[in-house]
N, C-alpha and C positions, 0 to 999 in steps of 0.2 A: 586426653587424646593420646592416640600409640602412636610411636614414632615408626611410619613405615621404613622400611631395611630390606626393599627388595631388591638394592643390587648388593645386600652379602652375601657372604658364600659360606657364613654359620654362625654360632652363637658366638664365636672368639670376637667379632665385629662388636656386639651392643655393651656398650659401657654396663659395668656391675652396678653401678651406683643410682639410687632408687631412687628418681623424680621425675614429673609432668614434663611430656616433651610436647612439641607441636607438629601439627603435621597436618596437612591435606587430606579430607578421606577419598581417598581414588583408588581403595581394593576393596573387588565384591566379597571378601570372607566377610566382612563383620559389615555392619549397618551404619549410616550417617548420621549427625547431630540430631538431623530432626526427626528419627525415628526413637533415639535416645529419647527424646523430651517430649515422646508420643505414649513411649511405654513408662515414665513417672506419671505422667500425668494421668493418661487414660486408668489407671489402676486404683483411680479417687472414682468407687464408684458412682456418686451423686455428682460430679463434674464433667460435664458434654466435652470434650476434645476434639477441635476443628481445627483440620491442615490445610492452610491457605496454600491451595499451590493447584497444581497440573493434578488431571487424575491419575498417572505415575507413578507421584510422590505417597501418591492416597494409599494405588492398591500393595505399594512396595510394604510400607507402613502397615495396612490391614492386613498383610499377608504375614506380617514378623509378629505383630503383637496381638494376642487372643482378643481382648477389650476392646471394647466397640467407638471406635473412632467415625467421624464424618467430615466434609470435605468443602472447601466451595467449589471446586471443579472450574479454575480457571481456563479460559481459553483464548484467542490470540485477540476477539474480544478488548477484552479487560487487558491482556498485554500492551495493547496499542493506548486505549481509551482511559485504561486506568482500573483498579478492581474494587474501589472505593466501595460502588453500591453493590454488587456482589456481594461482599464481605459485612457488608451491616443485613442486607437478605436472611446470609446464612444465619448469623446472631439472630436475630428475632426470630428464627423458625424455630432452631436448636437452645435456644432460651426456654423456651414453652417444654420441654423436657427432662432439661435440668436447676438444681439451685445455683449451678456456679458455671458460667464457662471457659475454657481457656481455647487460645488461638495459637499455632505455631508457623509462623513464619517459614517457606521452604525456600530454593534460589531465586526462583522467577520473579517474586513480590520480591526478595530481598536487593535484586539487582535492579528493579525497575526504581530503587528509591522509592519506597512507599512507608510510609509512617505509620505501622496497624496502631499503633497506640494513641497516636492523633486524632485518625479514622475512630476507632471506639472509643473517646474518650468519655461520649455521652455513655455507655456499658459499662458496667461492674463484669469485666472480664480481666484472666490474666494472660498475659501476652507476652510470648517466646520466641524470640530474634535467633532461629537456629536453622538457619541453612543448609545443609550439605558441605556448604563451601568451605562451612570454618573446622570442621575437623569432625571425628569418628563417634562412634554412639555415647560413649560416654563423656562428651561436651557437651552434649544436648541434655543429658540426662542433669547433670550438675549446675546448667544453668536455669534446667525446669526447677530445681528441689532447689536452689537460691533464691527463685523469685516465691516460692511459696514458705519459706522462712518467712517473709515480710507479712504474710498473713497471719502468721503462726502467735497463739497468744499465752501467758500462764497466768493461773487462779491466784487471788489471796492468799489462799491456806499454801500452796507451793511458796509463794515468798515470805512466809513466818516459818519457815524452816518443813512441811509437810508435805512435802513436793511428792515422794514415792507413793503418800495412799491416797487413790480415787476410788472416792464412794460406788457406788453402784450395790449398797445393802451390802458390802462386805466391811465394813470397817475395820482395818486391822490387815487386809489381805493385798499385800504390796503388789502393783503391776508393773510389769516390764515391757519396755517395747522390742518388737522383730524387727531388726533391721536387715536390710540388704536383699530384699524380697524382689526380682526384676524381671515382670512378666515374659521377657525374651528370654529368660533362661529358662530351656525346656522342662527345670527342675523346681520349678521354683514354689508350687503346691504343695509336692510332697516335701520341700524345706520347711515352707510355714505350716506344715501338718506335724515335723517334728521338731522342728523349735517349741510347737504347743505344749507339744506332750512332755517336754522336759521343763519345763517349765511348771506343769501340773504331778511332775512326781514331784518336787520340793514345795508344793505348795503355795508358788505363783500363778497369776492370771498374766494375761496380756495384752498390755494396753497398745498404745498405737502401732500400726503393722506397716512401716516404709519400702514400699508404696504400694499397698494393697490395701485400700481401709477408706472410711467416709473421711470427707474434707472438714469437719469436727474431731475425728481421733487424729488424723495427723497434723493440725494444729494446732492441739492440747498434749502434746505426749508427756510419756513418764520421762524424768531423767537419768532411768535405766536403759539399758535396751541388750542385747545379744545380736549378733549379725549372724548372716545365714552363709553370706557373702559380703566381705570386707570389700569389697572390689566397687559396691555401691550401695555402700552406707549413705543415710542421709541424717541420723539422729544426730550426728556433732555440728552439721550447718543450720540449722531447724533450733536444736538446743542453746548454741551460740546467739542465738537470736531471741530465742525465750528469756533464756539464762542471764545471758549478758558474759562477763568475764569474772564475774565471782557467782558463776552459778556451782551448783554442787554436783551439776549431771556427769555420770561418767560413761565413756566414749564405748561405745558398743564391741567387745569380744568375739573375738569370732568360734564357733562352731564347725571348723571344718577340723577334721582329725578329732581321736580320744584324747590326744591328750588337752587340744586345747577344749573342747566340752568341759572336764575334769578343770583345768585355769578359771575357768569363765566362771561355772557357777560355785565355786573357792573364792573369786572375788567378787561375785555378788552376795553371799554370804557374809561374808567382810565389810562390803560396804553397805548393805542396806540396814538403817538403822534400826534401835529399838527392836529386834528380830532375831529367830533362831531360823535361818534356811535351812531344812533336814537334806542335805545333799545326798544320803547315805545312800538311795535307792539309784543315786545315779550313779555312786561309787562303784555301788557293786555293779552293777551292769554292765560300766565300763570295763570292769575286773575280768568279768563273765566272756563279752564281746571281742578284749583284749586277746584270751586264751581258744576263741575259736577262730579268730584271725592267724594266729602262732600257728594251729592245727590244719589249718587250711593251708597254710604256704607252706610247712613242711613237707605235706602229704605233696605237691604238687614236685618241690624240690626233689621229692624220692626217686620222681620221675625222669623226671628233666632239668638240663641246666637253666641255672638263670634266666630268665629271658632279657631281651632288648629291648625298649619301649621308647620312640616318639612319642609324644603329649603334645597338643594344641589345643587351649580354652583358653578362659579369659586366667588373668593372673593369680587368682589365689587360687582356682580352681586346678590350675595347673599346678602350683606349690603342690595344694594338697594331697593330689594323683598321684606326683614323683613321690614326695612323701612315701606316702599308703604303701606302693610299691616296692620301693630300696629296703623298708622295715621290713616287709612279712615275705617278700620274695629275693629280693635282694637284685634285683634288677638293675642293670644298666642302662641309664637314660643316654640315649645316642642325639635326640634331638629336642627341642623343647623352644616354644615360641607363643606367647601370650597373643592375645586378640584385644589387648589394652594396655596401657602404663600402670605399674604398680601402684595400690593405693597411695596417695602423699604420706611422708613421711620424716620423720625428724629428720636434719642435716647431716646427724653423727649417723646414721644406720646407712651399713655401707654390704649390705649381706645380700649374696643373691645363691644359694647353697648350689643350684642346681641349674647356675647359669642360664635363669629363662630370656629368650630376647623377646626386642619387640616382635611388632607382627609383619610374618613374612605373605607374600603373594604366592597362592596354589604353585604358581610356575617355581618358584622358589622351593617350597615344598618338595614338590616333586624331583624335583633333580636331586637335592638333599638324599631324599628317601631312597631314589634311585641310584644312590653311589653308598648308599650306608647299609647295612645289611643290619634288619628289627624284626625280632620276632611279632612287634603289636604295634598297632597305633592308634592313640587316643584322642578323638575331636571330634569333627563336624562331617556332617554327610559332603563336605566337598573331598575331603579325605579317603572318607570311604569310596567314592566315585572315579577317584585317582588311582586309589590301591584296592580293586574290589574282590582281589584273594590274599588280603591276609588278615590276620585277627584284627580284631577291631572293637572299640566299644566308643559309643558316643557320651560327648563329656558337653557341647559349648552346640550353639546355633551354630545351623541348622540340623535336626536331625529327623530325616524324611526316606533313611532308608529301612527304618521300622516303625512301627506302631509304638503309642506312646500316650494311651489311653490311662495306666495305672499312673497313677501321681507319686511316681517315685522320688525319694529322695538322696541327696550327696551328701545335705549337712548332718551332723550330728552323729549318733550312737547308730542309727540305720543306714543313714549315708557311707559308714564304712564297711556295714556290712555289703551294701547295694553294688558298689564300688567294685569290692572285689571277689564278690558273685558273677560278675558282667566281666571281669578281668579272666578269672579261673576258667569262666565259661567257654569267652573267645578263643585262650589259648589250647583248653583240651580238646576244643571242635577241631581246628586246625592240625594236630599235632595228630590225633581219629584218623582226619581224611588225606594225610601222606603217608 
């Protein structure tokens, strides 16, 4: 959960030092617990996902996350009376569709005291105490992908030491899993489109997809994995579970930037045994991509000064923008504010390069923006609604004031390109029409 900071007045306010705070979700920027643990779950395509709640909660929910979710559709009814039979109705309808279902709990059951795991105990359901109440979308999300660790199983041949190869007529041909795939992030397709492919120049497949995949691959994963987005990883709570504490899985890398693409698969390489991973294709590319990035920001440089840039996504996503930026343009980050808490992290890591804070409120924003003078700013359509002349490119939900049909992506070797295509674009439109 992010720790809302909507009465600072900038980033000087949010402690540097990188851990899980708590907080209340009560800003409309980002989404609540139980839409988090609507978008892990709904994305098990063979698993029916039902939101016990108001139809509200439902269309809030159906409206953030593509995956097809269903509802009991409480109403004062079942408030007063109780929602018991309601909720066993929906189960046996929504049963007949799926092999698995899961329930998530929103405030109104949560506060009325109702016990859905009591109520279904006769059901082979999995069932998500994630209200609104308790905090922001990624509480929900981490309490969904905790209770689905406990399903999570691994084979013989994994525990006699052969954990990386699953058969499927490959024998020999090590899989990895994608991690950090989250159907709310507008990008999150065109990630697992390029996660694949890099993956397929060095001569891996890809085993389980967190959380886009049947509820068989994500409870047999590989104990490899790559992240798309570190920000909602699930392969090290899933694996800890598999594994145990002497498992040999290692903790999924992330994909955002060239350089960590280049770290990642140099340690997978490394680590996957008995194997030669031909990385070389993705060397060069990076090499290649590296030098029309260089070309690009020069060219722009020739033009014009530095620019100014606000950032607002979730937290790595915002690392990796400043990132992107300070390197090929040389940018001055004037604002910067994540829409979550940094991924957990060791104790000793005390690094925050580019000062992100938590998450501020629109009203917040705005004054910020309004007293700072940016040539760009990167986030969500409520950004852009706030500032709707000046550059701009969308990075984090929601993004509804363009079309969004190509499955682009942010992570990986295209992700940097996409990045700052959409960057160069905004600012020479701008800079055109003064």
């Amino acid at each position: 959960m992010a720790e809302d900071n909507s009465r600072d007045t900038g980033n000087s306010t949010v402690p540097k030092k990188k851990g899980r705070q708590s907080a209340v979700c009560a800003n409309p920027l980002y989404p609540c617990a139980m839409t988090g643990a609507a978008s892990a779950l709904a994305g098990i395509s063979d698993m029916g996902v039902i939101i016990h709640g108001s139809s509200g909660c439902y269309y809030y929910a159906d409206m953030a996350v593509p995956d097809t979710l269903h509802s009991t559709f409480i109403v004062q009814d079942e408030v007063i009376f109780g929602s018991a039979d309601r909720l066993k109705e929906i189960v046996e309808s929504v049963s007949k569709l799926y092999n698995r279902i899961a329930v998530i709990n929103t405030c109104v059951p949560s506060v009325m005291g109702e016990d859905i795991k009591e109520i279904l105990a006769d059901y082979d359901t999995v069932c998500i105490d994630a209200p609104g109440f308790i905090g922001y979308f990624d509480e929900g999300w981490r309490l969904a992908v905790k209770e689905l660790a406990q399903y999570s199983a691994v084979s013989d041949s994994a525990k006699d030491g052969n954990e990386a190869i699953r058969a499927d007529g490959d024998n020999g041909v090590y899989q990895v899993n994608i991690d950090g795939v989250c159907s709310l992030d507008p990008f999150y397709k065109g990630n697992l489109n390029e996660a694949g492919r890099l993956l397929n120049l060095c001569g891996l497949k890809t085993a389980a997809v967190f959380c886009h995949d049947t509820y068989e691959g994500i409870t047999h994963p590989s104990p490899y994995s790559v992240s798309v987005n570190p920000d909602y990883n699930c392969a090290d709570i899933i694996n800890r579970h598999v594994y145990g504490d002497d498992r040999k899985s290692q903790s999924a890398c992330s994909l955002l930037g060239l350089d960590n693409v280049l770290k990642t698969f140099e340690e997978l390489s490394d680590n996957l045994p008995e194997t030669d991973v031909d990385i070389s294709k993705i060397e060069s590319e990076c090499e290649e991509t590296d030098e029309i990035l260089t070309k690009a920001g020069d060219r722009y440089l020739r033009r014009y000064d530095p620019p100014r840039v606000a950032v607002y996504s979730t937290y790595s996503y915002t690392e990796f923008a400043c990132g992107i930026l300070t390197e090929y343009l040389d940018a001055e980050i004037v604002h910067t504010a994540a829409r979550n808490n940094p991924p957990d992290q060791s104790s000793d890591v005390d690094e925050n390069s580019f000062n992100i804070g938590g998450i501020c409120s629109l009203h917040q924003i705005k004054d910020i923006l309004s007293e700072t003078e940016s040539d760009l700013i990167i986030g969500s359509s409520f950004e852009h609604a706030a500032f709707p002349d000046s550059a701009f490119a969308g990075l984090t939900f929601p993004i509804r004031h363009r079309k969004m049909l190509y499955d682009r992506p942010v992570a990986g070797i295209q992700g940097s390109l996409y990045l700052m295509d959409e960057v160069l674009e905004a600012l020479e439109n701008v800079a055109k029409n003064e």
